[in-house]
C-alpha positions in Angstrom: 0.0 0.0 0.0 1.2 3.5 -0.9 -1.1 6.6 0.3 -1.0 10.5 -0.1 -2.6 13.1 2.1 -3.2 16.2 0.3 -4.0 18.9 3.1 -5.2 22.4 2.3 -5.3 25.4 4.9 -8.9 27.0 5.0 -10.6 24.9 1.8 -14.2 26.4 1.8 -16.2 23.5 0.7 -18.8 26.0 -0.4 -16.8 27.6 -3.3 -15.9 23.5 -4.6 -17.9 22.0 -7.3 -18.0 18.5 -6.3 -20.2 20.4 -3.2 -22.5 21.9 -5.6 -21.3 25.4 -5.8 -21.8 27.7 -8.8 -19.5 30.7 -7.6 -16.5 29.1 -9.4 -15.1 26.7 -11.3 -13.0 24.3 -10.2 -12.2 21.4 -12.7 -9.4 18.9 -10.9 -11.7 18.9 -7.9 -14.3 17.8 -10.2 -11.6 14.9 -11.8 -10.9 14.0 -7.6 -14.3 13.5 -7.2 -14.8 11.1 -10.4 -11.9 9.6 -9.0 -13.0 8.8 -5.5 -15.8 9.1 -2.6 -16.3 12.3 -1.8 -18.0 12.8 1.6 -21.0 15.4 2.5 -21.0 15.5 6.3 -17.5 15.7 7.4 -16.4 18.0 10.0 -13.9 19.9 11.8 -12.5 18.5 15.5 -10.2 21.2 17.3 -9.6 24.2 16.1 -7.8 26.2 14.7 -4.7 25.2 12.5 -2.7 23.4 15.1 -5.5 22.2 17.4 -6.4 20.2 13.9 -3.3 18.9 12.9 -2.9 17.4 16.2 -6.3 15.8 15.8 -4.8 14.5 12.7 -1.8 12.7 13.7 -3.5 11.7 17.2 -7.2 10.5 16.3 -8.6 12.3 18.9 -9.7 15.5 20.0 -7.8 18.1 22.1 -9.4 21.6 22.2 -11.1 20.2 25.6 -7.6 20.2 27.2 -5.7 22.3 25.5 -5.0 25.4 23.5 -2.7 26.1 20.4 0.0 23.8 20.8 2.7 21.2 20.2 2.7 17.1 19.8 2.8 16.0 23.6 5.3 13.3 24.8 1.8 11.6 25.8 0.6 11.7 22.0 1.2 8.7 19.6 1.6 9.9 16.2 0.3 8.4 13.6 3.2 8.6 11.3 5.5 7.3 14.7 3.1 3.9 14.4 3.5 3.9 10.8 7.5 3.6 11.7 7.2 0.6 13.7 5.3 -0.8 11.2 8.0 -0.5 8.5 6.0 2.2 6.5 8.5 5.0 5.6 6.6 8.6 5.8 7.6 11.5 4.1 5.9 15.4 4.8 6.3 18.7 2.3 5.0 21.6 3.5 5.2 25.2 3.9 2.9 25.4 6.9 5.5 27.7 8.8 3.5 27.2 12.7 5.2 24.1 12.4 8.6 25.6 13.4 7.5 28.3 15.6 7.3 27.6 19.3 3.9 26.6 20.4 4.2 23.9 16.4 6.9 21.2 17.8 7.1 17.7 17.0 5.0 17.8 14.5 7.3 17.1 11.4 9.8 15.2 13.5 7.2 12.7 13.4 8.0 11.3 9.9 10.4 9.7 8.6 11.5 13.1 6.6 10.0 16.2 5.5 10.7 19.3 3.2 9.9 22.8 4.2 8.9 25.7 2.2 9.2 28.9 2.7 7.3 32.2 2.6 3.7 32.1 3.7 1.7 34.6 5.8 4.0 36.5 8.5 6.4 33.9 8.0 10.2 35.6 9.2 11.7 34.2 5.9 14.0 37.1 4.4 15.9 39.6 6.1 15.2 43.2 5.8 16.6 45.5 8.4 15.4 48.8 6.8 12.8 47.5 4.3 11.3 50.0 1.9 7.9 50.9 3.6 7.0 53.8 1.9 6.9 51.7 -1.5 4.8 49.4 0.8 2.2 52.0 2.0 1.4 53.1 -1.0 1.3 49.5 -2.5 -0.8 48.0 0.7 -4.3 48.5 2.1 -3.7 50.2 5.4 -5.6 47.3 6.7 -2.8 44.9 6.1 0.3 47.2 6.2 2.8 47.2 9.3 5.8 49.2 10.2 6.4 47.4 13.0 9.4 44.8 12.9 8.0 41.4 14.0 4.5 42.4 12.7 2.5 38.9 10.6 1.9 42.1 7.7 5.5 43.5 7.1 6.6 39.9 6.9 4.4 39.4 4.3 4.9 42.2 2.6 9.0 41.5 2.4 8.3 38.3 1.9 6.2 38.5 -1.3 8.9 40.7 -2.9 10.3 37.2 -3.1 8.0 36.0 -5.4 8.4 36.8 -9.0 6.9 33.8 -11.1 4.6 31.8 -10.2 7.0 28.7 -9.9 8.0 31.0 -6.7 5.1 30.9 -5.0 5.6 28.3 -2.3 2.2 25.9 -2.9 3.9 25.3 -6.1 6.9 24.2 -5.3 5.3 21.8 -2.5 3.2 20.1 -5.1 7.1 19.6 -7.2 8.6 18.2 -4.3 5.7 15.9 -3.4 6.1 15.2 -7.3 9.6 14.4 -6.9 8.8 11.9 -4.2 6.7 9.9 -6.4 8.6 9.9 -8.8 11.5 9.1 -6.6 9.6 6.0 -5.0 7.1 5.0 -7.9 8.8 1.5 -7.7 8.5 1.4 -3.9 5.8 -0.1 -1.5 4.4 1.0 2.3 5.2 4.9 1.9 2.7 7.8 3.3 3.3 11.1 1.3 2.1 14.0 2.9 1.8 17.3 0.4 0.3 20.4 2.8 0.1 23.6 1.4 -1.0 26.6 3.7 -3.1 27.9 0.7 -5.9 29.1 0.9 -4.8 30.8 3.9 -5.3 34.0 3.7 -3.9 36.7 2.9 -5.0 35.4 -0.9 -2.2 36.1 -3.0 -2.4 34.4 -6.2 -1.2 34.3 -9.5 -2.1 37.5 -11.9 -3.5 35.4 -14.3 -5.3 34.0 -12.0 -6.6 36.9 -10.1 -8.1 38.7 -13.6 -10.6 35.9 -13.9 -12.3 37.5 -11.1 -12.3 41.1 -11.5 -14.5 43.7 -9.3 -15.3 47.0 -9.5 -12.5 48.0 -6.5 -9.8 50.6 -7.3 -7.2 50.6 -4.4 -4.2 48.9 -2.9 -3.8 45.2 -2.3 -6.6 44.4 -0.2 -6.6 40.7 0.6 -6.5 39.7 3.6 -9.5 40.0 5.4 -9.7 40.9 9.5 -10.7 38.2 12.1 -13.9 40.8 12.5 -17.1 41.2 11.7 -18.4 43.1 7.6 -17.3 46.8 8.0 -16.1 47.2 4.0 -17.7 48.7 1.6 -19.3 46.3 -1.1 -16.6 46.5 -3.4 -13.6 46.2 -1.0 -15.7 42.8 0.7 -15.7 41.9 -3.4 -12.2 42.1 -3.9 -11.5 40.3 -1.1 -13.7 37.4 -2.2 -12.1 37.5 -5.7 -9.1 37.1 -4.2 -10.0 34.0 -2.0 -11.2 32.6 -5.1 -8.4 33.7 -7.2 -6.1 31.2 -4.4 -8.6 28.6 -4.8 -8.3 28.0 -8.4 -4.4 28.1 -8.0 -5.0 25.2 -5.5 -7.2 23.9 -7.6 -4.5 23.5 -10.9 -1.9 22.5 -8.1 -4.0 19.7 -7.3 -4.5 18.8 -11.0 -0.7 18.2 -11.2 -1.0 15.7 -8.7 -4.2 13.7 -10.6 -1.8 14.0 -13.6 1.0 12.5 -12.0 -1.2 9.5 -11.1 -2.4 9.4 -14.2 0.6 9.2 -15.9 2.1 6.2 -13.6 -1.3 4.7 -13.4 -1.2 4.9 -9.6 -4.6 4.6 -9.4 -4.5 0.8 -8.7 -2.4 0.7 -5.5 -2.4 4.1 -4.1 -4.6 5.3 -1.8 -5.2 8.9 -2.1 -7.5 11.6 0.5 -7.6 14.9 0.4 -9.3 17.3 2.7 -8.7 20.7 4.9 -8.3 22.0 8.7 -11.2 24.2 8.2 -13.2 26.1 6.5 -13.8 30.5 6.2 -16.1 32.8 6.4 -16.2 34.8 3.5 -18.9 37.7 5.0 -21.7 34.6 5.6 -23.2 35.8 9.1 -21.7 39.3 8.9 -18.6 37.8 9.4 -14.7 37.2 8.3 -12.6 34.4 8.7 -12.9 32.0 12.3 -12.1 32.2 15.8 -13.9 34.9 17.2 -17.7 34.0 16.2 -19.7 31.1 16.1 -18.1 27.9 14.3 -20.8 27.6 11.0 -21.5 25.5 8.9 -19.0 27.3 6.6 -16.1 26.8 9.4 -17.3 23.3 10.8 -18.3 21.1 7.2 -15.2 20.7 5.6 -14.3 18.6 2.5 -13.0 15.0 2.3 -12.5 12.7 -0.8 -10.9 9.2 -0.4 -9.5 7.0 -3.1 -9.1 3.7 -2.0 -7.5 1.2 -4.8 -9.5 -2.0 -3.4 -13.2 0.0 -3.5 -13.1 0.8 -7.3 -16.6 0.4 -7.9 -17.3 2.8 -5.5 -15.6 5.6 -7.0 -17.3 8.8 -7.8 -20.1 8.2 -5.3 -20.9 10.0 -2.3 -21.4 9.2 1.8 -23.7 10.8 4.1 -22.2 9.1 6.8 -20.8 11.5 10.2 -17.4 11.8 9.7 -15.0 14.4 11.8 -11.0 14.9 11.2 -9.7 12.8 14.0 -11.2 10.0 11.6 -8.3 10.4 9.4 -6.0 9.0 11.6 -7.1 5.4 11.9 -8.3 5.3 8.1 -4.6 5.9 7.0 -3.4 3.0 9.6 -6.1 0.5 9.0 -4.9 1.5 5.2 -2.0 0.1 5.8 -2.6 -2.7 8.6 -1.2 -1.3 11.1 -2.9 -1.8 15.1 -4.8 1.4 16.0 -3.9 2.7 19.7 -6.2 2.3 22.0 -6.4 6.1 23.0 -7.7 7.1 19.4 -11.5 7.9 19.6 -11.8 8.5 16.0 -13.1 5.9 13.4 -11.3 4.4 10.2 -13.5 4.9 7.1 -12.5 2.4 4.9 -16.0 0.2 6.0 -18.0 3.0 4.7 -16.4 2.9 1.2 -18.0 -0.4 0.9 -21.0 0.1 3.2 -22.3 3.5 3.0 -24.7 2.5 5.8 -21.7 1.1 8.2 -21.3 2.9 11.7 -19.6 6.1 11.9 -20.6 8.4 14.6 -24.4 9.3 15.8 -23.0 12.9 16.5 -19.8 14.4 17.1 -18.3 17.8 19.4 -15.8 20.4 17.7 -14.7 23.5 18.7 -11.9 25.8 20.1 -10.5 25.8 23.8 -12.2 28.2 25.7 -15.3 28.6 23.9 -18.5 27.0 23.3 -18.3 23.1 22.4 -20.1 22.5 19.7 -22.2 19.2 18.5 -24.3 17.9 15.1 -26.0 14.8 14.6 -26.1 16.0 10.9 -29.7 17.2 11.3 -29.2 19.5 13.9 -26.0 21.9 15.0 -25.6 22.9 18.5 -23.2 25.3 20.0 -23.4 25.1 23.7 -21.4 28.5 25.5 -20.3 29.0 29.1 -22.3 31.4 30.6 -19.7 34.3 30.9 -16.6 33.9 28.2 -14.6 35.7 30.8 -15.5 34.0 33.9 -15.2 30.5 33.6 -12.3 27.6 35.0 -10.0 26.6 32.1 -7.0 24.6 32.7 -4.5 23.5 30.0 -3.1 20.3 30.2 0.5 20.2 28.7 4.1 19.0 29.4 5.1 21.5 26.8 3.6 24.8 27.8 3.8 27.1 24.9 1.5 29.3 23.0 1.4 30.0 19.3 4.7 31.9 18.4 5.9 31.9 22.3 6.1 30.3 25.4 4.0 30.4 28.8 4.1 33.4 30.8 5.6 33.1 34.3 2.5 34.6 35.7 0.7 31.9 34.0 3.1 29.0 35.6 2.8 30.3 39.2 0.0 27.8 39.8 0.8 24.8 37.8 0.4 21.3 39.3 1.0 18.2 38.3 -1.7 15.7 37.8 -1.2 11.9 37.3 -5.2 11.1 37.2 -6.1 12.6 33.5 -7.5 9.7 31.1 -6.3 11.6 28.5 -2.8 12.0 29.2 -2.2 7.9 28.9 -0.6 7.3 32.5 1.7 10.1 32.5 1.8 12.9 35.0 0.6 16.3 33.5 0.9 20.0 34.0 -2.4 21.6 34.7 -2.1 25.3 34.2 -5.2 27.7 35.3 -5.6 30.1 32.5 -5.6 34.0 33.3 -5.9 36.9 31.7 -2.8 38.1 31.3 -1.8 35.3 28.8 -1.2 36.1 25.5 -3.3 33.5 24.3 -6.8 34.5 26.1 -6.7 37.8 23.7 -5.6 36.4 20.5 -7.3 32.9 19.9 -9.0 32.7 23.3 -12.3 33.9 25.5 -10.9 37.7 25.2 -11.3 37.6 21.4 -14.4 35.6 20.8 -18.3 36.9 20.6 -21.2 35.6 21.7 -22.7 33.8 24.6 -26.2 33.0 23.9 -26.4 28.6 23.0 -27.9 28.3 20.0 -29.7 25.4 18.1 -30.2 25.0 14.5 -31.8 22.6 12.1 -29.5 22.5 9.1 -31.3 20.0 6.8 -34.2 23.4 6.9 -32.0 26.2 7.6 -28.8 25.4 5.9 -27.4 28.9 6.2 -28.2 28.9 9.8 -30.5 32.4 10.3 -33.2 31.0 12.6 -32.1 29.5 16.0 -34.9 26.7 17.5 -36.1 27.6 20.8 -37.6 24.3 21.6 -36.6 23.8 25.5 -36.9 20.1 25.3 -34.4 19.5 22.1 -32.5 22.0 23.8 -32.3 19.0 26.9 -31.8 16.8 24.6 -28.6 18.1 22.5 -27.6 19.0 26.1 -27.6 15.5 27.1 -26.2 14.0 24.0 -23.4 16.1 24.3 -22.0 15.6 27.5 -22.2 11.8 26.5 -20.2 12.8 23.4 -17.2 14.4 26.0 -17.8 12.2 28.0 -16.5 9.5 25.0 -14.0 11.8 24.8 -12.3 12.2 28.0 -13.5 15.6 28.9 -12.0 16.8 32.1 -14.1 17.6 34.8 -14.3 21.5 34.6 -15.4 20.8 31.1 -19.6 20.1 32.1 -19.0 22.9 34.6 -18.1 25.6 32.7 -21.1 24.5 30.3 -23.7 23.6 33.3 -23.9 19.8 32.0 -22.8 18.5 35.4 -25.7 17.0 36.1 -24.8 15.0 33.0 -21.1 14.2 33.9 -21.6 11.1 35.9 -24.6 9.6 33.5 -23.3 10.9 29.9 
C-alpha cells in the first residue's frame, strides 16, 4: 500500500464543485471526485490550524484540554506507528507554525519532511530597513505594518520574493511531493504527505489568475480580510472574495498536477489517495470574516473529504452521508495500511464505509476551540453550547510542553501549575495543569478575550442550511444538552469541562 494526504489550509467546501457550488469553477476537484468518494457531512474536530493537525496525527480531539499547541510526549503519532510498522513517511509543507514555538514535534514525526518557505508572516528574508513607503502606498492600510516582528510587514518582504509563479511556495510543495513519487514509484508501504498553507489568507495568487475575477475595486492590495465582523464597503468585501477565489483555483490547478502524475504512472490501482482541509472560512456569511472569534458555522465546521481507495473501485465517484470528523483520518490511514490502531484514538477508520455506506460512523460528534463554546451535530441539527460568561469560567491546559502559538508560557501563568497523574487523556503520564488568566497572550488572540457571543444556540440544518433561525424548543434543547455531555464524555472531557457549560448534572450519567 502506498497513500497521499493532500491537506489544504482554509478549503471552503462552499466555493468546490464536487459540493454543488456555482460561484467558481474548479475542474481537478471535479476529476478528484470522479476519482473517489467524496464525503458530505465531514467535520472539523479542534480548532484552529494546530489544534487540527494534532487531531490528525492523534485521532482524537484536544481543544477540551488544551490550547494552540505542540505534539505531547503523551501523543502517539500516527506517522511514529506507521515507523514501527515499517512504513516510511515522508511530509512537504510550507505550513511555517510548524517551526515556531507553540508547532513542535509535529514534522519530527515522519520519517523526513521538506519545508517551504514564505507564507503569511512567515520571518523568511531579512530586511533591516525595508522599503515601507513603497509598501504604504502598495498595501491597504488594513494589512500594512511598520512594525518589525508584525505577521503584515513579513508578508509584505516576503512576497517581494515572489516573481513567477514557480516562486510561490504551494507550487513548489506540489514539485517536491512530485519528486517523491517519482523518486519511489517503484516502492511499496510509503505515506506522502503534500500540505500547502493555501488558501490561507492573505489570498495572493497568480495574476492570471486573479483577472478571472475582476470587481469593481480601485485601491491597494486588499486581501487579507480581518478576524472581525463586515465593515467594507461592497466593493472592498468583493475584492477580497475574488481574491479567496483567485487562491482557490491556484489550489485547484496545483492539485490537478497531482491527478496527472497518477495518471501518468497509473497509480490509481495501488495508491490510496485523500484529500481534505483543517477548516473552513467565512467569507462575509453571518456578517462575518474568517474564524475564531464568532460562532463555528457551517462554513467553518463542514469541511471537505475525498478518499480514493485502490481495493473499492466500484465505488468511485459516489458520495457518503455518513458523520465523519478529522480525527477519523488517523485510523483510516493506519487500517490502510494494517497497522494496530492505539487504544487512545477515539476517532473511526472509514474504509468500511467505502463499501458500506450504511456502516457505523458516529451518531453525532463535538468540535470547537478551547475556551469557547463546544459545539455538537447529529447532521440534522448543529448545536453550539457557551459557558455562561466567556470571561468567567475555569479553564485549565493540560501540557508538558507549555507554549503558545509563536511563544512560550508566561511566568504569571506557571505560578499555579500542578501536576496531575489522574487525566485519562494524558495515557498514565503525570501532566501540567495550568489555570488560564488573563494576562496570557493566548486569552486575547485565539481565546475567550477575542471571541463573541454567549447565547447557545440550536439549529436545524437540513431546513435552515445557512443557519438564520435558532430553535427555541426547551426540550431539544435538553436533549442536545444531554447528548453532548455523552459525546465528551467519550472523549475524555475533564471535569471542569460540564461545569463551565452547566452539563454536570450530566457528567456522571453521559
Amino acid at each position: 500500500m502506498r497513500a497521499i494526504f493532500v491537506l489544504f489550509d482554509t478549503l471552503n467546501r462552499h466555493f468546490l464543485e464536487p459540493y454543488g457550488t456555482e460561484l467558481m469553477q474548479t475542474p481537478n476537484f471535479r476529476r478528484l471526485a470522479v476519482k473517489s468518494v467524496r464525503f458530505d457531512n465531514h467535520y472539523v474536530g479542534s480548532l484552529p490550524c494546530m489544534p487540527a493537525r494534532r487531531d490528525l496525527q492523534t485521532g482524537r480531539l484536544n481543544f477540551m484540554h488544551r490550547s494552540w499547541g505542540p505534539l505531547e510526549p503523551f501523543d502517539t503519532p500516527m506517522t511514529q506507528v506507521m515507523k514501527k510498522q515499517g512504513i516510511y513517511s515522508h511530509l512537504v509543507t510550507d505550513h511555517y507554525h510548524y517551526f515556531e514555538v507553540g508547532g513542535a514535534g509535529y514534522p519530527n514525526a515522519f520519517s523526513s519532511f521538506e519545508f517551504l518557505r514564505g507564507q503569511e508572516g512567515d520571518g523568511w528574508k531579512g530586511h533591516a530597513a525595508p522599503d515601507l513607503e513603497r509598501y504604504r502606498k502598495q498595501y491597504h492600510p488594513a494589512q500594512f505594518s511598520d512594525k518589525p516582528g508584525d505577521l503584515p510587514l513579513h508578508n509584505m518582504i516576503n512576497r517581494d520574493y515572489v516573481r513567477e509563479e514557480a516562486d510561490f511556495s504551494s507550487v513548489q510543495c506540489f514539485d517536491l511531493g512530485c519528486e517523491f513519487i517519482d523518486t519511489n514509484k517503484d516502492a511499496d508501504n510509503w505515506f506522502l504527505q503534500i500540505e500547502t498553507f493555501d488558501p490561507h489568507e492573505p489570498f495572493h495568487a497568480p495574476e492570471r489568475l486573479r483577472a478571472q475575477f475582476p470587481t469593481d475595486y480601485e485601491g491597494p492590495v486588499r486581501d487579507w480580510p480581518p478576524y472581525a465582523r463586515v465593515s467594507e464597503d461592497d466593493a472592498e468585501a468583493d475584492e477580497m472574495r475574488a481574491n479567496y477565489k483567485a487562491l482557490l483555483a491556484h489550489c485547484d490547478e496545483q492539485m490537478g498536477r497531482l491527478l496527472d502524475k497518477m495518471d501518468a504512472l497509473d497509480m490509481w490501482g495501488d495508491t490510496m489517495l485523500i484529500v481534505s482541509t483543517d477548516h473552513g472560512y467565512l467569507t462575509g456569511e453571518h456578517d462575518w470574516w474568517a474564524k475564531n472569534r464568532m460562532p463555528a458555522y457551517q462554513e467553518i465546521a463542514q469541511i471537505p473529504l475525498f478518499i480514493h481507495h485502490p481495493d473499492h473501485a466500484d465505488a468511485m465517484g459516489q458520495s457518503r452521508t455518513a458523520l465523519t470528523q478529522t480525527p477519523d483520518l488517523m485510523p483510516t490511514f493506519l487500517d490502510a495500511f494494517g497497522c494496530d490502531i492505539p487504544d487512545a484514538v477515539r476517532g473511526k477508520s472509514l474504509l468500511p464505509v467505502l463499501s458500506d455506506p450504511s456502516a457505523p460512523t458516529h451518531e453525532c460528534v463535538i468540535f470547537g476551540y478551547f475556551g469557547g463554546a463546544i459545539n455538537m451535530t447529529d447532521g440534522r441539527y448543529s448545536y453550539f453550547r457557551y459557558p455562561e460568561n466567556l470571561l468567567d469560567q475555569t479553564l485549565y491546559q493540560y501540557t508538558l510542553v507549555p507554549s503558545h502559538m509563536r511563544e512560550y508560557f508566561l511566568q504569571a501563568e506557571m505560578a499555579n501549575a500542578e501536576l496531575v497523574g489522574d487525566l485519562a487523556y494524558a495515557d498514565g503520564y503525570q501532566v501540567m495543569r495550568i489555570p488560564v488568566i488573563a494576562q496570557s497572550p493566548w486569552y486575547t488572540s485565539h481565546g475567550p478575550a477575542a471571541m463573541e457571543g454567549s447565547a447557545t444556540l440550536l439549529f436545524d440544518i437540513q431546513a435552515d442550511p445557512l443557519q438564520q433561525t435558532p430553535l427555541e424548543d426547551a426540550a431539544l434543547h435538553a436533549e442536545m444538552a444531554q447528548r453532548l455531555a455523552a459525546e465528551m464524555r467519550r472523549n475524555d472531557a475533564p471535569p471542569e469541562a460540564f461545569t463551565r457549560l452547566d452539563l454536570t448534572r450530566f457528567a456522571e450519567t453521559a
